[in-house]
mmCIF file as Biopython writes it, N, C-alpha, C and O atoms, coordinates in Angstrom:
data_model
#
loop_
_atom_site.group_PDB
_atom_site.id
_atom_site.type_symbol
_atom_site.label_atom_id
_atom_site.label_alt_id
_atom_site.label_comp_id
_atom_site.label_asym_id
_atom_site.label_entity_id
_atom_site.label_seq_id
_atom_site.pdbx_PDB_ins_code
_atom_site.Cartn_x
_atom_site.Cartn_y
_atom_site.Cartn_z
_atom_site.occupancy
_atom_site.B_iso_or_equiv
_atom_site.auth_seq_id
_atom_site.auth_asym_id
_atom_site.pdbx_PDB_model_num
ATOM 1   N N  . UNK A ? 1  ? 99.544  92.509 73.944 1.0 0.0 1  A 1 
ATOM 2   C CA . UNK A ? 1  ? 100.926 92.465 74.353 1.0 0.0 1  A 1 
ATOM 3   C C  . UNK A ? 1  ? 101.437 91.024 74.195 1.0 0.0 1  A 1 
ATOM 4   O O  . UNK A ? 1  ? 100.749 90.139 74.704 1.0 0.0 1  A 1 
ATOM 5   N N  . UNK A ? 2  ? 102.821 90.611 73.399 1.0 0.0 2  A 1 
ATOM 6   C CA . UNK A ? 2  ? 103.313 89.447 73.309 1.0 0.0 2  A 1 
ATOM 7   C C  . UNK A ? 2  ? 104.067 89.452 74.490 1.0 0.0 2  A 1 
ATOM 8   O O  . UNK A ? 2  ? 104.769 90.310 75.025 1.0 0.0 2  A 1 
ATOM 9   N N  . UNK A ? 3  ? 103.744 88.223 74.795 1.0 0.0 3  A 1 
ATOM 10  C CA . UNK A ? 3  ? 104.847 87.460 76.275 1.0 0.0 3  A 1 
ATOM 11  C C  . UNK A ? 3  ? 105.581 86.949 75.699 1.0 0.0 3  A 1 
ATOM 12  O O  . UNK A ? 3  ? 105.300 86.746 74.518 1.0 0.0 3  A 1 
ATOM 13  N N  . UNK A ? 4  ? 106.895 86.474 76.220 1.0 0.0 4  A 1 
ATOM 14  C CA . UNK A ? 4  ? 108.315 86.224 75.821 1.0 0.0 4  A 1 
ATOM 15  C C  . UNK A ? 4  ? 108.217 84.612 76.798 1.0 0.0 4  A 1 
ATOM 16  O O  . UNK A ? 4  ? 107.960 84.534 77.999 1.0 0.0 4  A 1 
ATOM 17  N N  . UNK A ? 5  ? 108.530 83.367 75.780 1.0 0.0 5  A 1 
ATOM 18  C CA . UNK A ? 5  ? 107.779 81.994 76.668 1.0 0.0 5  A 1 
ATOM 19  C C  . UNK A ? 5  ? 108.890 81.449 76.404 1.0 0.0 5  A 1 
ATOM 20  O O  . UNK A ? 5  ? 108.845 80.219 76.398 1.0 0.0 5  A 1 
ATOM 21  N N  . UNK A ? 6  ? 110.246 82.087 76.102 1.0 0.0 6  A 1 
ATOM 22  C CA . UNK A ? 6  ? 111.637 81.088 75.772 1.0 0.0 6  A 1 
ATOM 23  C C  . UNK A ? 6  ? 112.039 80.957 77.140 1.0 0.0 6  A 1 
ATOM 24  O O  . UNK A ? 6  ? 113.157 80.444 77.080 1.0 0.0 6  A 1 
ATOM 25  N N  . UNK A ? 7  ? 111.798 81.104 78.102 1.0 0.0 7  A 1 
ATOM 26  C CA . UNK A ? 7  ? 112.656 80.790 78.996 1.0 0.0 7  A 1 
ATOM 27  C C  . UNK A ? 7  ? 111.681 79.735 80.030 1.0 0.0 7  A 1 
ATOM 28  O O  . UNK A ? 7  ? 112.199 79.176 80.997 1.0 0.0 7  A 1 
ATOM 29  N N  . UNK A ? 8  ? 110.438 79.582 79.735 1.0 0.0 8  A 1 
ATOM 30  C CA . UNK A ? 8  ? 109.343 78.408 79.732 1.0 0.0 8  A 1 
ATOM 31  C C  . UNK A ? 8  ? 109.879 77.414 78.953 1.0 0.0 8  A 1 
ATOM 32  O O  . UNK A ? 8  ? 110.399 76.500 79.593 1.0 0.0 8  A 1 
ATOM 33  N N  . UNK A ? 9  ? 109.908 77.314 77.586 1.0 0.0 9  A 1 
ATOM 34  C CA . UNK A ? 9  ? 110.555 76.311 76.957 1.0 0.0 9  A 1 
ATOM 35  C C  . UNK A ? 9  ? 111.943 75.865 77.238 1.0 0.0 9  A 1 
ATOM 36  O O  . UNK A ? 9  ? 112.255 74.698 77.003 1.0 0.0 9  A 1 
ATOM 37  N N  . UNK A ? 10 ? 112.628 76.541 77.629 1.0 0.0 10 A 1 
ATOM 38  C CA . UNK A ? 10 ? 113.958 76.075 77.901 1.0 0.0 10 A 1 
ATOM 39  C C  . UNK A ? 10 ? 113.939 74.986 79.027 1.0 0.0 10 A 1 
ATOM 40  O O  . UNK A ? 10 ? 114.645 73.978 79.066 1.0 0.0 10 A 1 
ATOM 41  N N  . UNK A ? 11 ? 112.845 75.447 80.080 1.0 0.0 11 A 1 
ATOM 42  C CA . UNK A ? 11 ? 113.155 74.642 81.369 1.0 0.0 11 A 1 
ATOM 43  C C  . UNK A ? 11 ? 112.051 73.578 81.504 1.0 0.0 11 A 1 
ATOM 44  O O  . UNK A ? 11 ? 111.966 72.784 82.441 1.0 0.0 11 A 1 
ATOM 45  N N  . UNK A ? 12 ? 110.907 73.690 80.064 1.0 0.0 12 A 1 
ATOM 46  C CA . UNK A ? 12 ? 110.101 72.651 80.202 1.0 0.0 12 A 1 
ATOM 47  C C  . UNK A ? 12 ? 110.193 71.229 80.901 1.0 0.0 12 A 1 
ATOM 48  O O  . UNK A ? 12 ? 109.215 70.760 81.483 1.0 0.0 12 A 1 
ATOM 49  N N  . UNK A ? 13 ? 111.567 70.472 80.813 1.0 0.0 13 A 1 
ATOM 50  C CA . UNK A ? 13 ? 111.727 69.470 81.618 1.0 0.0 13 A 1 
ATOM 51  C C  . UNK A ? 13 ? 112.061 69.469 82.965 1.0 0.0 13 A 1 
ATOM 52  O O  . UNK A ? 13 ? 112.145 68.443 83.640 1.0 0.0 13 A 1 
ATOM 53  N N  . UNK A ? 14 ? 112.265 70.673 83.399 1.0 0.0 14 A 1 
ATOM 54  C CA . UNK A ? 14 ? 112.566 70.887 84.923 1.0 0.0 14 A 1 
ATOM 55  C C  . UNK A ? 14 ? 111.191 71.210 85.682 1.0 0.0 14 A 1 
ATOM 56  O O  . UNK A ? 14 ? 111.281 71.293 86.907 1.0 0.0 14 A 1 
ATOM 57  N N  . UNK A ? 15 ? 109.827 71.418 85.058 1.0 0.0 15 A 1 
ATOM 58  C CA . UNK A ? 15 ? 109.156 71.889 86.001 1.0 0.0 15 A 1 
ATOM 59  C C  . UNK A ? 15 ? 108.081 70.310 86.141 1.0 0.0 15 A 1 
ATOM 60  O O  . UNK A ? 15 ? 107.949 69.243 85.541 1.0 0.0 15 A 1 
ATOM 61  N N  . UNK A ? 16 ? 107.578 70.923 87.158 1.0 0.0 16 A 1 
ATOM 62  C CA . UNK A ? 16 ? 106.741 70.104 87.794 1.0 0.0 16 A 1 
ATOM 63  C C  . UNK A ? 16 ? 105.675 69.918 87.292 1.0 0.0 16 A 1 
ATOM 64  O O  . UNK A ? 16 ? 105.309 70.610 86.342 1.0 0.0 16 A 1 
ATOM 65  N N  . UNK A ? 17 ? 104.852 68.854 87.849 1.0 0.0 17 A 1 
ATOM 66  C CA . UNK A ? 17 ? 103.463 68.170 86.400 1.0 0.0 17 A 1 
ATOM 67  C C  . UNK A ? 17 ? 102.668 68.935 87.354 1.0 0.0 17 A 1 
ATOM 68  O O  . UNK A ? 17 ? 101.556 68.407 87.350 1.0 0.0 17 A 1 
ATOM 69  N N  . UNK A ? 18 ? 102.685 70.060 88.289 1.0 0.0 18 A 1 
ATOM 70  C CA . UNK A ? 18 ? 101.658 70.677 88.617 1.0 0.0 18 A 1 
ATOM 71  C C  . UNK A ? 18 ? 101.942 72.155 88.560 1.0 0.0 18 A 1 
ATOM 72  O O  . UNK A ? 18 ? 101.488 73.029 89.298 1.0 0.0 18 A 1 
ATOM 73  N N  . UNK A ? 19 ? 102.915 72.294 87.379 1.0 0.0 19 A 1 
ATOM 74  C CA . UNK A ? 19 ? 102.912 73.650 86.907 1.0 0.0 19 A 1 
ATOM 75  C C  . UNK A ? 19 ? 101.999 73.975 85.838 1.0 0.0 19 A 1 
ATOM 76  O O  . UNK A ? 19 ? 101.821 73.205 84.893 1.0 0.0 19 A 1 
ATOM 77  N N  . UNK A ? 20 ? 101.372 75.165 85.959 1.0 0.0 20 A 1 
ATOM 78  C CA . UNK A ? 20 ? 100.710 75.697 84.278 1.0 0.0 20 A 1 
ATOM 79  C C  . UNK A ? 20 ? 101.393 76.256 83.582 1.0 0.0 20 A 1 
ATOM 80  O O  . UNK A ? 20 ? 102.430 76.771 84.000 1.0 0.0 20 A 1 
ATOM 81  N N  . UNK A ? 21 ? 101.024 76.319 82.348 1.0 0.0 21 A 1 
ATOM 82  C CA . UNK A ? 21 ? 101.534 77.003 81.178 1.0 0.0 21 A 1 
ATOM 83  C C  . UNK A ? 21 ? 100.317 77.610 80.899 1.0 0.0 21 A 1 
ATOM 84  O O  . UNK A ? 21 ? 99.173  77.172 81.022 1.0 0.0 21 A 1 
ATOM 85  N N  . UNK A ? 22 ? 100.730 78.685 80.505 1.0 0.0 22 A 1 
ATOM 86  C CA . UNK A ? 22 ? 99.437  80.039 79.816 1.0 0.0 22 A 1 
ATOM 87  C C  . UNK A ? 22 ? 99.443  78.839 78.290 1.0 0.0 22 A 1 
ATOM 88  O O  . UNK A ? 22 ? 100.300 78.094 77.817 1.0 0.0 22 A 1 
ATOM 89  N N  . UNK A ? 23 ? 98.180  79.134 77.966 1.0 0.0 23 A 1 
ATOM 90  C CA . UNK A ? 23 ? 98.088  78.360 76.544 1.0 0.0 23 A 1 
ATOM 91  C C  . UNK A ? 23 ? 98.221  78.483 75.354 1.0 0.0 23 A 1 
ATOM 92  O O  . UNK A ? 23 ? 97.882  77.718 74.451 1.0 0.0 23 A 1 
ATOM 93  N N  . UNK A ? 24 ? 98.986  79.964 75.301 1.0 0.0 24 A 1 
ATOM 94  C CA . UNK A ? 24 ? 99.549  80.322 74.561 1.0 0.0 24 A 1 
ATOM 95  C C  . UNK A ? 24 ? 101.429 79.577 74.089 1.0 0.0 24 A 1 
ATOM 96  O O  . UNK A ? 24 ? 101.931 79.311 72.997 1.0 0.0 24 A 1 
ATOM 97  N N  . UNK A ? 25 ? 101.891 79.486 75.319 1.0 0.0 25 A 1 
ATOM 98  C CA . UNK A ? 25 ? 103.373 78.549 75.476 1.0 0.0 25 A 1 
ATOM 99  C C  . UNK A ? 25 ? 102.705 77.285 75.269 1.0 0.0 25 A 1 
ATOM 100 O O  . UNK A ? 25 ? 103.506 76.452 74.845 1.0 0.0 25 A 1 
ATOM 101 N N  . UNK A ? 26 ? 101.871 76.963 75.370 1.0 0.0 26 A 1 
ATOM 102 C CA . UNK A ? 26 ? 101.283 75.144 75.125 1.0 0.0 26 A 1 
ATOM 103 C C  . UNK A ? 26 ? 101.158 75.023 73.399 1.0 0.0 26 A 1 
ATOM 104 O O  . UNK A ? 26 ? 101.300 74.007 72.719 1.0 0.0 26 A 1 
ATOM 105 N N  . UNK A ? 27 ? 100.806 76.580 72.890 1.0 0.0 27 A 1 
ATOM 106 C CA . UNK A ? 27 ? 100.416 76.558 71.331 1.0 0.0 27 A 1 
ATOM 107 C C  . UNK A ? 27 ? 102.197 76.492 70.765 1.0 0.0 27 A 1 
ATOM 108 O O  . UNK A ? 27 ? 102.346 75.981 69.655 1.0 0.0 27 A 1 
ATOM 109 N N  . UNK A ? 28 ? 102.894 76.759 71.158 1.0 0.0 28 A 1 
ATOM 110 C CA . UNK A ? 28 ? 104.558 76.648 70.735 1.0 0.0 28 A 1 
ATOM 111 C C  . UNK A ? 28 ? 104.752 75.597 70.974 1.0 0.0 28 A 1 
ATOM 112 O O  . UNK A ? 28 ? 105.109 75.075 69.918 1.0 0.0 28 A 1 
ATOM 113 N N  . UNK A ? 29 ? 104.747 74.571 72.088 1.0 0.0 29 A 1 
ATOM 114 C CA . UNK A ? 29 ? 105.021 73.704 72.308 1.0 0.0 29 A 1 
ATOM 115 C C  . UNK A ? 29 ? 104.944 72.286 71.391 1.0 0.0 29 A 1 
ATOM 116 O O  . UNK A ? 29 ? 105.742 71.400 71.082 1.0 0.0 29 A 1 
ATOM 117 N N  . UNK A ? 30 ? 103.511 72.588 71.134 1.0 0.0 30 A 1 
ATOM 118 C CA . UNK A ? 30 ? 102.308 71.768 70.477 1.0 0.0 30 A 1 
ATOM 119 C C  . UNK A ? 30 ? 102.006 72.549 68.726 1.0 0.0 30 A 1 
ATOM 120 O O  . UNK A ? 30 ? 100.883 72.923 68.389 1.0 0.0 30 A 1 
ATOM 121 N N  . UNK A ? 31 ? 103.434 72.681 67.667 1.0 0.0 31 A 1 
ATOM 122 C CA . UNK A ? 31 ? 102.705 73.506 66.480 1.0 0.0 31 A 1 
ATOM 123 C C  . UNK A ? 31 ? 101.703 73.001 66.073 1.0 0.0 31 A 1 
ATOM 124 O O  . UNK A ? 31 ? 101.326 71.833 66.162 1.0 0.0 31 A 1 
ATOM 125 N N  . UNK A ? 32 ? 101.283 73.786 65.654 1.0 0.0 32 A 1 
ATOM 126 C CA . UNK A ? 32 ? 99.656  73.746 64.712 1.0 0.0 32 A 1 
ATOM 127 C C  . UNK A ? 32 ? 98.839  73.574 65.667 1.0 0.0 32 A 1 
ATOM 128 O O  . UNK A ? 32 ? 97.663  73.476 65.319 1.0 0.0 32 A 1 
ATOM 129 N N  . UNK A ? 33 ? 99.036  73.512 66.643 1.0 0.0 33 A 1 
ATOM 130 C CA . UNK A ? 33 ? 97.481  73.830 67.870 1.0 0.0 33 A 1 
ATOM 131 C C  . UNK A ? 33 ? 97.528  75.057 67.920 1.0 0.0 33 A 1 
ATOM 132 O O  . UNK A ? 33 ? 98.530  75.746 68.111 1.0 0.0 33 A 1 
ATOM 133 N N  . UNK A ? 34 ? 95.493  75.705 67.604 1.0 0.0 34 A 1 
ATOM 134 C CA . UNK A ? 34 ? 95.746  76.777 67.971 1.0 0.0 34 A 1 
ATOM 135 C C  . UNK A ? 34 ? 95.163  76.794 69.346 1.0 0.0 34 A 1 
ATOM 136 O O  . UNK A ? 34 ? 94.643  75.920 70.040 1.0 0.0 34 A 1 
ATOM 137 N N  . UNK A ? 35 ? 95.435  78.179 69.538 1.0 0.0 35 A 1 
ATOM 138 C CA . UNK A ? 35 ? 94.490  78.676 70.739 1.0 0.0 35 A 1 
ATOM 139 C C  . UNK A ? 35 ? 92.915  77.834 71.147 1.0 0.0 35 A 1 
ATOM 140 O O  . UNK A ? 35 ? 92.613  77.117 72.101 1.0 0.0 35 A 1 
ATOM 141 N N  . UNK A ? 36 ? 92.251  78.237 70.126 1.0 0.0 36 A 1 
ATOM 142 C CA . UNK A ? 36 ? 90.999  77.351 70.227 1.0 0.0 36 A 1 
ATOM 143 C C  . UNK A ? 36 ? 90.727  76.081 70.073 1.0 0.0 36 A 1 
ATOM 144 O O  . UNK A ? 36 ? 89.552  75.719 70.121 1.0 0.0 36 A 1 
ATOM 145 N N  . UNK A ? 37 ? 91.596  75.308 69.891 1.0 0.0 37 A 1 
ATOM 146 C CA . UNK A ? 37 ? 91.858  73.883 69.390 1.0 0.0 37 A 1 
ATOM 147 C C  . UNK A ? 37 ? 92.048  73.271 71.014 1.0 0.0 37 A 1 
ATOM 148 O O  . UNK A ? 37 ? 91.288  72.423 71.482 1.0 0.0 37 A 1 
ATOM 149 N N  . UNK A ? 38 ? 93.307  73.922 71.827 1.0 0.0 38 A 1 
ATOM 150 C CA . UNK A ? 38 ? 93.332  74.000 73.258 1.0 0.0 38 A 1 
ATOM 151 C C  . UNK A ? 38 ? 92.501  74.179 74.058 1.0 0.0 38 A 1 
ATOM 152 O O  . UNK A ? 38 ? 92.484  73.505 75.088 1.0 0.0 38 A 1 
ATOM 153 N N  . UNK A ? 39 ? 91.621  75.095 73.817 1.0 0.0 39 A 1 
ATOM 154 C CA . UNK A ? 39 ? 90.427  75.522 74.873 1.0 0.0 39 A 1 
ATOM 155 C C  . UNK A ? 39 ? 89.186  74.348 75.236 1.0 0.0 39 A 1 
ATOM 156 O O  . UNK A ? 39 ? 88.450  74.187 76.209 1.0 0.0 39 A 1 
ATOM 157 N N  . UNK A ? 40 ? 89.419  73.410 73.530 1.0 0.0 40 A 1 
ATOM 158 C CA . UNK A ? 40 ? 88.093  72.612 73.089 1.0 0.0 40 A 1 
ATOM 159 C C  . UNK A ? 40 ? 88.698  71.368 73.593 1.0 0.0 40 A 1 
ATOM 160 O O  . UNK A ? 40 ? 87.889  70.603 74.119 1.0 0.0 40 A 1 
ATOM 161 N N  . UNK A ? 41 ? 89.888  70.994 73.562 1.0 0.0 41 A 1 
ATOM 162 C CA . UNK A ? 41 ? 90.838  69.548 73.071 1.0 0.0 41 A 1 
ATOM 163 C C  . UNK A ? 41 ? 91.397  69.470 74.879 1.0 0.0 41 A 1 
ATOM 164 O O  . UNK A ? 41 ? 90.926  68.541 75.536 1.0 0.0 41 A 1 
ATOM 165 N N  . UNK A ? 42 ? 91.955  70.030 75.284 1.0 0.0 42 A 1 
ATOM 166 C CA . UNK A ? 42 ? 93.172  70.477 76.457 1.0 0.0 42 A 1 
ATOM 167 C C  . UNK A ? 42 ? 92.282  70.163 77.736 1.0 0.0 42 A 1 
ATOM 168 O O  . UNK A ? 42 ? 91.068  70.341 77.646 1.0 0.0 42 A 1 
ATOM 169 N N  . UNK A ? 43 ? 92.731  69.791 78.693 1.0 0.0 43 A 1 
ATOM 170 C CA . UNK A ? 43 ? 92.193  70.167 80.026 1.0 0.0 43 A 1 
ATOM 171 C C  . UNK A ? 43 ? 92.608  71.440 80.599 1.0 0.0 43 A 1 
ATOM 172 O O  . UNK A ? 43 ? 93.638  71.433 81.274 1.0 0.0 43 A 1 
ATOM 173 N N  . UNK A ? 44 ? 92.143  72.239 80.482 1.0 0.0 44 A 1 
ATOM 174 C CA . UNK A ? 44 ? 92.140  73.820 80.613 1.0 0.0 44 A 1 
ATOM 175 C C  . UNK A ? 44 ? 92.194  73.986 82.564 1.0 0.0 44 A 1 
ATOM 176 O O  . UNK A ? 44 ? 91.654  73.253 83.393 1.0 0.0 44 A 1 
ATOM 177 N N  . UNK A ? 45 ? 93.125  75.329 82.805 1.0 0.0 45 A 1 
ATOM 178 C CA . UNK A ? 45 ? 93.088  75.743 84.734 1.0 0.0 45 A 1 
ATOM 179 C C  . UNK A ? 45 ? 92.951  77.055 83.733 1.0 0.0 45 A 1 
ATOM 180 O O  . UNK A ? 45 ? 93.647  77.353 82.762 1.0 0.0 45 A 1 
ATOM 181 N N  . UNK A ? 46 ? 91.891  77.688 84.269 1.0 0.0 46 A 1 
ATOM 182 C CA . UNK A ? 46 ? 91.538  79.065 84.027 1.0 0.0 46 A 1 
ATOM 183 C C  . UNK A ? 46 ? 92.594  79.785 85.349 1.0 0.0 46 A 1 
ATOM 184 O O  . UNK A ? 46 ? 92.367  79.559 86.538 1.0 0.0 46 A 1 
ATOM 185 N N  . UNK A ? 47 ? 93.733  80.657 84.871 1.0 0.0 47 A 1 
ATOM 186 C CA . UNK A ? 47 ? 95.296  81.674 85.452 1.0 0.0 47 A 1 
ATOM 187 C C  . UNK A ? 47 ? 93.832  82.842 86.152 1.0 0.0 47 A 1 
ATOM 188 O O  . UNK A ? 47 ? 93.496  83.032 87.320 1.0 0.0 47 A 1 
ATOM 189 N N  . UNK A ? 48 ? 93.247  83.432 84.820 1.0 0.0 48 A 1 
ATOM 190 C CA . UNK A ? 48 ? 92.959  84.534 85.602 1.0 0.0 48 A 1 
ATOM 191 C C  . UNK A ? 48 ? 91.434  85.001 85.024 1.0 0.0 48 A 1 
ATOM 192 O O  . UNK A ? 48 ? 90.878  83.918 84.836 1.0 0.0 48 A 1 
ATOM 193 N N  . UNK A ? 49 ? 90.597  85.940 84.695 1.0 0.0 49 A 1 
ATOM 194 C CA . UNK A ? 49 ? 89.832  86.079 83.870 1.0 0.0 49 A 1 
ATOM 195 C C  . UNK A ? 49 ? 89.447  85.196 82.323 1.0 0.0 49 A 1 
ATOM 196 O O  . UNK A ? 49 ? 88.736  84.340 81.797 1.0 0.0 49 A 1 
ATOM 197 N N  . UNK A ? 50 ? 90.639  86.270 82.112 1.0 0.0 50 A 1 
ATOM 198 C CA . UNK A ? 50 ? 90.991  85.913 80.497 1.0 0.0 50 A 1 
ATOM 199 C C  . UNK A ? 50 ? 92.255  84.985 79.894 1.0 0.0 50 A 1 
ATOM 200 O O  . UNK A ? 50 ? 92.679  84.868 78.744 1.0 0.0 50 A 1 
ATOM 201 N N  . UNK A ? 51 ? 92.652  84.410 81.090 1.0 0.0 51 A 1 
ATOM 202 C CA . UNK A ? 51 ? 93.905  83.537 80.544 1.0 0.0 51 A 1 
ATOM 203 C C  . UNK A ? 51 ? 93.710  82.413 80.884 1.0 0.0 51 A 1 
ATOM 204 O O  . UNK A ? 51 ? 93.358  82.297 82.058 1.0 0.0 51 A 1 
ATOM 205 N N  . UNK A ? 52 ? 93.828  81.228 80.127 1.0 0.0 52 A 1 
ATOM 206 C CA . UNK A ? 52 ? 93.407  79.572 80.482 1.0 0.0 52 A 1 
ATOM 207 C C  . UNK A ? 52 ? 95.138  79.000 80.491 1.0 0.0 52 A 1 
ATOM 208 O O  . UNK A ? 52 ? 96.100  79.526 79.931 1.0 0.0 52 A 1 
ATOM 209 N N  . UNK A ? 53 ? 95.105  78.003 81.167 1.0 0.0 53 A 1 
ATOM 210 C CA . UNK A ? 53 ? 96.525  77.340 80.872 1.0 0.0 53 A 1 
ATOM 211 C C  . UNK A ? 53 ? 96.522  75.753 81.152 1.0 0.0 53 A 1 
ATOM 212 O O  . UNK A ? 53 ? 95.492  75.280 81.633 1.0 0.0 53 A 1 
ATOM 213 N N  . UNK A ? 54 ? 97.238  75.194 80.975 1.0 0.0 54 A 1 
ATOM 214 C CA . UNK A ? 54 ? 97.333  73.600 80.730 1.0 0.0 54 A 1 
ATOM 215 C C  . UNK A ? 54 ? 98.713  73.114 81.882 1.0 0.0 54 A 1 
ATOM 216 O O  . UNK A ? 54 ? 99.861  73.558 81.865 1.0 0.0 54 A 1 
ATOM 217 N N  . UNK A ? 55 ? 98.213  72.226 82.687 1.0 0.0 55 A 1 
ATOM 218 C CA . UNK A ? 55 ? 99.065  71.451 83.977 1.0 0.0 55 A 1 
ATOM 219 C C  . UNK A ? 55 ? 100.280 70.713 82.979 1.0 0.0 55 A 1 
ATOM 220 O O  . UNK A ? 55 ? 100.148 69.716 82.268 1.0 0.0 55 A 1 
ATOM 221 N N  . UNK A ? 56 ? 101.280 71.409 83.150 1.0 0.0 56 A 1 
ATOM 222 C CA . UNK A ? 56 ? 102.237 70.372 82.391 1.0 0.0 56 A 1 
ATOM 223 C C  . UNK A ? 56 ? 102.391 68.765 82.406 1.0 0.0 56 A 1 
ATOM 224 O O  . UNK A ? 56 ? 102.885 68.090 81.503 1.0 0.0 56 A 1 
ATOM 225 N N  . UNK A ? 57 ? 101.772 68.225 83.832 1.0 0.0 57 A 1 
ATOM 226 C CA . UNK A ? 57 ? 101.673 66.849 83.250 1.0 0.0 57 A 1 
ATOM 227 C C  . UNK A ? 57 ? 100.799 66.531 82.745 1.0 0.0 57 A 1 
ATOM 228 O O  . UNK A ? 57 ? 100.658 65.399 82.282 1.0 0.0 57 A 1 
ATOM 229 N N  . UNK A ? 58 ? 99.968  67.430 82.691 1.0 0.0 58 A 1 
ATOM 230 C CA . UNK A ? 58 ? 98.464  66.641 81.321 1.0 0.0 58 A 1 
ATOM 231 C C  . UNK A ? 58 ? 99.176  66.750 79.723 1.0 0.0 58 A 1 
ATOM 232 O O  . UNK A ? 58 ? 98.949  65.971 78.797 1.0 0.0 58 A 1 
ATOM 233 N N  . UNK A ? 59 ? 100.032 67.867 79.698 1.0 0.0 59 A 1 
ATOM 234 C CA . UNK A ? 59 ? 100.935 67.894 79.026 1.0 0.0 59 A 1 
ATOM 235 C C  . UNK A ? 59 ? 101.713 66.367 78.402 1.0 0.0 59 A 1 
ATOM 236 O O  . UNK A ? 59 ? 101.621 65.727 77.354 1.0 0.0 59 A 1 
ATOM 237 N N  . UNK A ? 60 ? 102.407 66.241 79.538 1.0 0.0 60 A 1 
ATOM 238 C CA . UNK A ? 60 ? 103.716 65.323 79.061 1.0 0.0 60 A 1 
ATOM 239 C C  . UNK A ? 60 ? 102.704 64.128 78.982 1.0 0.0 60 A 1 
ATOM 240 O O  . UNK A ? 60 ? 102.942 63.252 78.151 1.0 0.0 60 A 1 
ATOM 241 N N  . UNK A ? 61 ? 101.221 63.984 80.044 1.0 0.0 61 A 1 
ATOM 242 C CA . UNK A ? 61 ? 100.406 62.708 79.574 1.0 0.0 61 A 1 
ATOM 243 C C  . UNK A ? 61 ? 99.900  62.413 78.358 1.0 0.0 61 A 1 
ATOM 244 O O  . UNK A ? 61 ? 99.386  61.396 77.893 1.0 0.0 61 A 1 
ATOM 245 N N  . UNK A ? 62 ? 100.128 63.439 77.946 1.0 0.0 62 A 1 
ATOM 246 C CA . UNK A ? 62 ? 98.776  63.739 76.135 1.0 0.0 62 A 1 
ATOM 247 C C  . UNK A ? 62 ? 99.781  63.195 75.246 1.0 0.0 62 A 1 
ATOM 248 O O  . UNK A ? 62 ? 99.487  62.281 74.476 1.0 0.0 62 A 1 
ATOM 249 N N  . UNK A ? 63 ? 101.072 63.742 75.298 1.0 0.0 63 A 1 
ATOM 250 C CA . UNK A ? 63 ? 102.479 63.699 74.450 1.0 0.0 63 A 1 
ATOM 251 C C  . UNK A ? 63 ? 102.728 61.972 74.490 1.0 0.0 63 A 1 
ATOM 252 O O  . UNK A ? 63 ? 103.158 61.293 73.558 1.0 0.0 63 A 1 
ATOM 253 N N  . UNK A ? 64 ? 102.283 61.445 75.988 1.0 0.0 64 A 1 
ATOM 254 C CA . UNK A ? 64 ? 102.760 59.826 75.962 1.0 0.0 64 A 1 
ATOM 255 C C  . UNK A ? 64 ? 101.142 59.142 75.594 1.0 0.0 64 A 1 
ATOM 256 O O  . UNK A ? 64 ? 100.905 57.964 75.864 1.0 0.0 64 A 1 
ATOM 257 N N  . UNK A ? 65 ? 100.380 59.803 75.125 1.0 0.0 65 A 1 
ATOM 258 C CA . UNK A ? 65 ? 99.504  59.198 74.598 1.0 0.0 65 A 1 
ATOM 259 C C  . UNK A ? 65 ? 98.236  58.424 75.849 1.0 0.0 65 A 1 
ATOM 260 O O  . UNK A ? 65 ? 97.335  57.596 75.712 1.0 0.0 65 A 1 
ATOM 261 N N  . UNK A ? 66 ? 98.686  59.089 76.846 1.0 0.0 66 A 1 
ATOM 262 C CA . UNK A ? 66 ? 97.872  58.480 78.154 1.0 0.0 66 A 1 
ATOM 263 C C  . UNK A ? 66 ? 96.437  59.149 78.576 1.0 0.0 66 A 1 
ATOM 264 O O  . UNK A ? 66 ? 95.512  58.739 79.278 1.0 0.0 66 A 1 
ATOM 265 N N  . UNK A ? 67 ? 96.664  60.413 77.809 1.0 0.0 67 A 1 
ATOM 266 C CA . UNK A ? 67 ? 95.434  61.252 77.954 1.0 0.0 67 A 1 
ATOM 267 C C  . UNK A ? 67 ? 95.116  61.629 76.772 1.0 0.0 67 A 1 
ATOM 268 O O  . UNK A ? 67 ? 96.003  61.887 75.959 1.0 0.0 67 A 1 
ATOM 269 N N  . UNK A ? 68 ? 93.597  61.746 76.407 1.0 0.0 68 A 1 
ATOM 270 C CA . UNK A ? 68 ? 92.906  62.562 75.189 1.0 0.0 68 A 1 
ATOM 271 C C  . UNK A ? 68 ? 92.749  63.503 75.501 1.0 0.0 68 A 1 
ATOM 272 O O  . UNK A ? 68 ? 92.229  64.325 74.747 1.0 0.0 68 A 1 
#
């Protein structure tokens, strides 16, 4: 089943650096990352079983070059 992550991206600058993103919205965010590139590369919060996601400020830290 595809999830619908436009309304994640829209408000990306409004949320908080201790929100997750499923890592699938991190792979839009971030083109050419895939899925597995994230799992290996990303500081990963395992959502549920089968879903991993990324703390948006590790996010915006990676983007300013503060985190590997």
């Amino acid at each position: 089943m595809k999830r619908n992550y436009s309304k994640i991206l829209e408000t990306f600058d409004e949320l908080p650096d201790d929100a997750v993103l499923p890592a699938a919205a991190v792979a839009l965010i971030h083109p050419g990352v895939t899925l597995r590139t994230i799992r290996r590369a990303y500081p990963t919060v395992r959502l549920t079983e089968r879903l991993l996601g990324v703390r948006v400020g590790d996010l915006r830290a990676m983007s300013r070059g503060e985190l590997k």
